[in-house]
Structures are given as C-alpha cells and as structure tokens.
C-alpha positions in Angstrom: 8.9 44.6 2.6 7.3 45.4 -0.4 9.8 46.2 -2.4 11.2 42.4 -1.3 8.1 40.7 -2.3 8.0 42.4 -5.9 11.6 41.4 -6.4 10.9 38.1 -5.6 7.9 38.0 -7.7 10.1 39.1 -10.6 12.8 36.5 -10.0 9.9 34.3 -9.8 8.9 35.2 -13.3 12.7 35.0 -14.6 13.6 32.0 -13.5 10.3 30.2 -14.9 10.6 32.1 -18.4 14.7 30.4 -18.0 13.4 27.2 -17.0 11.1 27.0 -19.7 13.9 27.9 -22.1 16.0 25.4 -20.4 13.4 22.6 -21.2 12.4 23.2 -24.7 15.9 24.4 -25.8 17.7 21.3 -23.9 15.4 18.5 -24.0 15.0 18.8 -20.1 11.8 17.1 -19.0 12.5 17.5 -14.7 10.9 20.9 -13.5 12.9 20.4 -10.7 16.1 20.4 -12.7 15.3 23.2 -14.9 14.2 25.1 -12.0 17.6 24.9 -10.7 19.3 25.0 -13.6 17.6 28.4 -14.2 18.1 29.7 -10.3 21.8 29.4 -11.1 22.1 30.8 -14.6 20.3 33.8 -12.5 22.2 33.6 -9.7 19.4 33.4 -7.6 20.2 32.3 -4.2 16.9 32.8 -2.4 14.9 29.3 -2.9 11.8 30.9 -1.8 12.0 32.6 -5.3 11.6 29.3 -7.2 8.5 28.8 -9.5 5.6 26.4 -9.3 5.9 24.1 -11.9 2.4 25.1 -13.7 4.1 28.3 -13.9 6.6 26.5 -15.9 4.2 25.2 -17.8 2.6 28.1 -19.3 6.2 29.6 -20.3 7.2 26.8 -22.0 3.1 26.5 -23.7 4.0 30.0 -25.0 7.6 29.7 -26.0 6.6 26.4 -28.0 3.6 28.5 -29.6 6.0 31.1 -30.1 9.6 29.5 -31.5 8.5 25.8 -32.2 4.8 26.2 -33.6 5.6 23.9 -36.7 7.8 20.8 -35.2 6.6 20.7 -32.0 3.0 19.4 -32.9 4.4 16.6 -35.2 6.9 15.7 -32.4 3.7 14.8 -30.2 1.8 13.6 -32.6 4.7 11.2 -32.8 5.1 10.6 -29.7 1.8 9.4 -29.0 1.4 7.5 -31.4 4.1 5.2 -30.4 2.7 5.9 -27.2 -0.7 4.1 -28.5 0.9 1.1 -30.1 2.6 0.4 -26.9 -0.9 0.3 -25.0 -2.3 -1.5 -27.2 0.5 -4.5 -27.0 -0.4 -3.9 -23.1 -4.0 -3.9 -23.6 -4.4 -6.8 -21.1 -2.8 -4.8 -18.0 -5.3 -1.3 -18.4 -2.8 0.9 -19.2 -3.1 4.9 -19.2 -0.6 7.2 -21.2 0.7 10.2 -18.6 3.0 12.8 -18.1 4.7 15.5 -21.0 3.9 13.1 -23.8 0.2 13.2 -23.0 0.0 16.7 -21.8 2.1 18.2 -25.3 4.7 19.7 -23.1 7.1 16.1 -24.0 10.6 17.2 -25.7 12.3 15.1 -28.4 14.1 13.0 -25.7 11.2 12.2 -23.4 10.2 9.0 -22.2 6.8 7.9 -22.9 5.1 7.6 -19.3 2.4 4.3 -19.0 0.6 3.6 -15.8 -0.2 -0.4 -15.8 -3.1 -1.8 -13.6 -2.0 -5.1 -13.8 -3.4 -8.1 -11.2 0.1 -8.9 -10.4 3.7 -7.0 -11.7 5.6 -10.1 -12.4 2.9 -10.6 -15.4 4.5 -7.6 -17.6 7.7 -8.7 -16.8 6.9 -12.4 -17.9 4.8 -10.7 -21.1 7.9 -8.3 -21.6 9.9 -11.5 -21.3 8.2 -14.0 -23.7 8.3 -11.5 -26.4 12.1 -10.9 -26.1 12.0 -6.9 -25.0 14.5 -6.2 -23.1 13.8 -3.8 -19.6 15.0 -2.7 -16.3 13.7 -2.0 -13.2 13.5 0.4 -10.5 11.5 1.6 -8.0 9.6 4.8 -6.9 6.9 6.4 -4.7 3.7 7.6 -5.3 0.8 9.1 -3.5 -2.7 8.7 -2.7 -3.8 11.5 -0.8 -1.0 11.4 1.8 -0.3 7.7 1.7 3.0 6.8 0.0 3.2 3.8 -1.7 6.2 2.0 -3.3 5.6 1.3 -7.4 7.4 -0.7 -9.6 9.1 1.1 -12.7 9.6 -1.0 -15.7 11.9 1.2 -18.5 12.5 -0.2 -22.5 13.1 1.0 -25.4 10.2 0.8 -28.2 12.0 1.0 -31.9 14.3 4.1 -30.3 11.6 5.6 -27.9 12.8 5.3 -24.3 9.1 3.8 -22.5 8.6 4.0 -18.7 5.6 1.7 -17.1 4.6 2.4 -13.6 3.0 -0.8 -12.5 0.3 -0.2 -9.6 -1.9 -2.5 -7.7 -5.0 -2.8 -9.4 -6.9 -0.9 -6.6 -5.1 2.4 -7.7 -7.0 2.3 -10.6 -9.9 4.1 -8.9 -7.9 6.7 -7.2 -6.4 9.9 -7.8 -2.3 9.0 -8.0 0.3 11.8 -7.5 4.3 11.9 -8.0 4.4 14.1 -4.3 2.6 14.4 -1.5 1.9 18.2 -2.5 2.1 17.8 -6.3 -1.6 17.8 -8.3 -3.5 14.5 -9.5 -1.2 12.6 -12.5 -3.5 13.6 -15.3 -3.9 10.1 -17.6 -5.4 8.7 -20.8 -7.1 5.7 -21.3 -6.9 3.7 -24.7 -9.6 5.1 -26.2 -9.2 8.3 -25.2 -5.5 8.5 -26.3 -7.4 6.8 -29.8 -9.6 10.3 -29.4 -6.9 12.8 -29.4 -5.0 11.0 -32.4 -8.3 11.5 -34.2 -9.0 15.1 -33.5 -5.2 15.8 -34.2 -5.5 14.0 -37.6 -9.0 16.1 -38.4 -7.3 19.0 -37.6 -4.9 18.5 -39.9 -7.4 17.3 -42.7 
C-alpha cells in the first residue's frame, strides 16, 4: 500500500513538473488541460494521480524563475498594463483585473481577465457598442460558496490583446467569487491597486 501511495505521489510530482512545462513552453493557460495533456505524455492512466493546480503553480513559478527570468517579467508588465488602460476606459462599471495576468503566471497568449460590477450588463455592451469595439458573448458559471450562478462573458480584442469581462450583479461585489464549487476564492485587483503593482514594478526596475 505504501509502495502505491509513493508512486502515486511521484506521478503526482511528474505530471505537475510536465504540466508546468506544457504551460510556459505552449502558451497553455487551462490547468485542466495541461494537466491532461501531461497525464498522457506520461502515460498516466490513474486520475487519482493528477496534481492540484497550486501545485502547478509553483512548478511553473520556478521554471519561469529558472528558464524565462528575463522576458517573462516584461511580458507581465505588459500585460497589465494594457490590462490598466482597459479598466480605466471601464472605470464606470468597478472593474477588478483577475486570473494569470494578475497573478504573473499569464503566458504571451493569455487573455486579460476583468470582473465588471456593473448595475445592469446591457450597459457594457451599449458602452462597448457606442465606441465601435467589437465583442462576443458567452456564458459561464460561478460560485459563491456553493451557490452557482450564471455570468455573462463579454470577449474583445484591445490593440491585439484578447480581453475577457465577467459581468456580475452588483451584489457579488462584496463576496468571495469562485470558477468551481471546490476551486479557491478568484484573487482580484482593484484600479488602484493594479496602479500599485505597476508602480512597485517600475521602482524596481529604477
């Protein structure tokens, strides 16, 4: 039994070192889809060996450090950036930045993820409108606690960055929002804290 569990625990550690790989090499951005992607490359059949994603995450924190310590950090930098000009056109509608971009875990084909707060959803699509942007929409759930709620998705393109905004009620503003039932609290950034970061990263580069 024990010898089981220490295999498993070393596919465990395989698979997230591969997924990691997978997503900085690749430009993948779904830890679901590395994950797989990974389980197959080493053909590992048993799904109970599959890594958490925050184990993901600190392979791919230390094969950045490690391979891409020089264009990584100006890709995010980038990144949010644009991701900061965007909320401040959508100042009106509270918006928070989210997701890789705002973590520092984004790839160079990530979508820039925006949570709007707006008093109704048809506003940013008439704002989106009048200005002449062009967009799609989708749909997608989210959770509070364990109440799933359907949220409008909003993608465009900003001068060649692909943008996703997540339009919530303004009630959700207050709450702790998740993309599963299981998964951990969306981490998100204001205006002015996003306008924080972008001044400590220009200081540390000073």
């Amino acid at each position: 039994m024990a010898r089981r569990s220490n295999r498993q625990t070393d596919m465990r550690a395989r698979i997230a070192a591969a997924a990691a790989r997978i997503m900085a090499e690749d430009g993948v951005d779904d830890f679901a889809l590395a994950k797989r992607k990974a389980a197959r490359q080493l053909g590992a059949a048993d799904t109970h060996a599959l890594p958490r994603n925050d184990e993901i995450e600190a392979e791919l924190r230390a094969y950045r450090s490690l391979y891409q310590a020089d264009e990584h950090p100006h890709l995010i930098d980038e990144l949010r950036r644009v991701a900061f000009e965007v909320m401040r056109e959508l100042e009106r509608f509270s918006p928070y930045l989210t997701g890789p971009v705002l973590s520092g875990l984004a790839g160079p084909y990530a979508e820039i993820d925006l949570q709007l707060f707006p008093d109704s959803a048809k506003e940013v699509e008439i704002f989106l409108l009048d200005r002449g942007v062009p967009f799609t929409t989708n749909e997608a759930r989210r959770f509070s606690g364990d109440r799933a709620r359907s949220v409008g998705l909003i993608s465009l393109d900003w001068h060649g960055v692909p943008v996703r905004l997540s339009v919530f009620d303004p009630r959700d503003e207050r709450v702790a929002l998740k993309t599963s039932q299981a998964g951990r609290p969306m981490e998100r950034a204001g205006i002015a804290e996003v306008s924080a970061i972008l001044s400590g990263e220009k200081a540390g580069k000073g």
